[in-house]
VOGU-3710 file (C-alpha; in Angstrom, 3 decimals, decimal comma):
1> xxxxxxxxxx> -32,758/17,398/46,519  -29,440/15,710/47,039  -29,831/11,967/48,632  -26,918/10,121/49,456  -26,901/8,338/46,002  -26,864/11,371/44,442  -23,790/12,776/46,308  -21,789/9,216/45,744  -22,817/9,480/42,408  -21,330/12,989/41,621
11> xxxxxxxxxx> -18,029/12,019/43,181  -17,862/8,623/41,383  -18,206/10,525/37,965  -15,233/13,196/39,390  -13,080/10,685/40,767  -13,808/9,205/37,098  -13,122/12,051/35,289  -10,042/13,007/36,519  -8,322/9,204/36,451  -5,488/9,598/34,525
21> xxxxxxxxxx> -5,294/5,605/33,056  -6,813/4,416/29,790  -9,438/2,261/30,340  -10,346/-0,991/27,889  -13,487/0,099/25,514  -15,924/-2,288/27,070  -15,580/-0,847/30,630  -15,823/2,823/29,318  -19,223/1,707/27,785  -20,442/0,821/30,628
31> xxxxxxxxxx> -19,892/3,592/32,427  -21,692/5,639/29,314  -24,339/3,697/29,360  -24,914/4,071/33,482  -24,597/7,924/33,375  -26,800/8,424/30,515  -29,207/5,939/32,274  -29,143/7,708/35,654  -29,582/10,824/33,978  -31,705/11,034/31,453
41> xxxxxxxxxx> -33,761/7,469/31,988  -34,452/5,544/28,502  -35,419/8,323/27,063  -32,797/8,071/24,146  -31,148/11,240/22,028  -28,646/10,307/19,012  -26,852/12,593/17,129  -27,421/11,467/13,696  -23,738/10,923/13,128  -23,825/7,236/11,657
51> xxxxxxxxxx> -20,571/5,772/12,822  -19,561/2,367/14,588  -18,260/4,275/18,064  -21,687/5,892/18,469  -23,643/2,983/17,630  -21,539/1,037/20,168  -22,641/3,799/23,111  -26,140/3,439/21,651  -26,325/-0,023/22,153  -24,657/-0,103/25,383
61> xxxxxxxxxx> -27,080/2,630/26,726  -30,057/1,063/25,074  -29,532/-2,344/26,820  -30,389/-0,533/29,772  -33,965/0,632/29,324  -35,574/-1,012/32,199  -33,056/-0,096/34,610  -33,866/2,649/37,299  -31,661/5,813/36,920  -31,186/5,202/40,924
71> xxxxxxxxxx> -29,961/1,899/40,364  -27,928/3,010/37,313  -26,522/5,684/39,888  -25,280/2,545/41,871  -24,179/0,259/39,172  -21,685/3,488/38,502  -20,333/3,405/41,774  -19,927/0,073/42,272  -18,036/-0,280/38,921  -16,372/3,665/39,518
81> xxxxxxxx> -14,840/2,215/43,317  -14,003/-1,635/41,252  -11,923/0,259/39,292  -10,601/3,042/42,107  -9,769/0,022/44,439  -7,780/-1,750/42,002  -5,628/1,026/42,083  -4,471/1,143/45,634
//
């Protein structure tokens, strides 16, 4: 079932996907860690490549274990239409 979060959600991450601007590191983080969180929870899968960008997303996503993937869903929004609005 499709709520309303779940609809804002999806066109956060296209809007996202399709911005043509480099973001800065830290911000692309967070919106890692908030997708992996609203989708698959804090139930954590690593690839077992050991390397210092992959740790960083680890981490990142990690620090997020007690957050709600509906509230992750929203924390991507509100940081998707922060960077969106900037933009106008």
């Amino acid at each position: 079932m499709n709520t309303n979060l779940d609809i804002e959600f999806s066109e956060a991450f296209d809007k996202m996907s399709q911005l043509k601007e480099a973001l800065a590191p830290d911000i692309m983080l967070k919106f890692y860690a908030y997708y992996k969180q609203a989708n698959y929870g804090s139930t954590f899968t690593f690839n077992n490549e050991l390397d210092v960008r992959n740790a960083f997303k680890a981490n990142a996503w990690m620090q997020l274990k007690d957050m709600s993937p509906d509230q992750a869903k929203q924390e991507y929004i509100n940081l998707a239409n922060s960077i969106l609005n900037r933009k106008k």
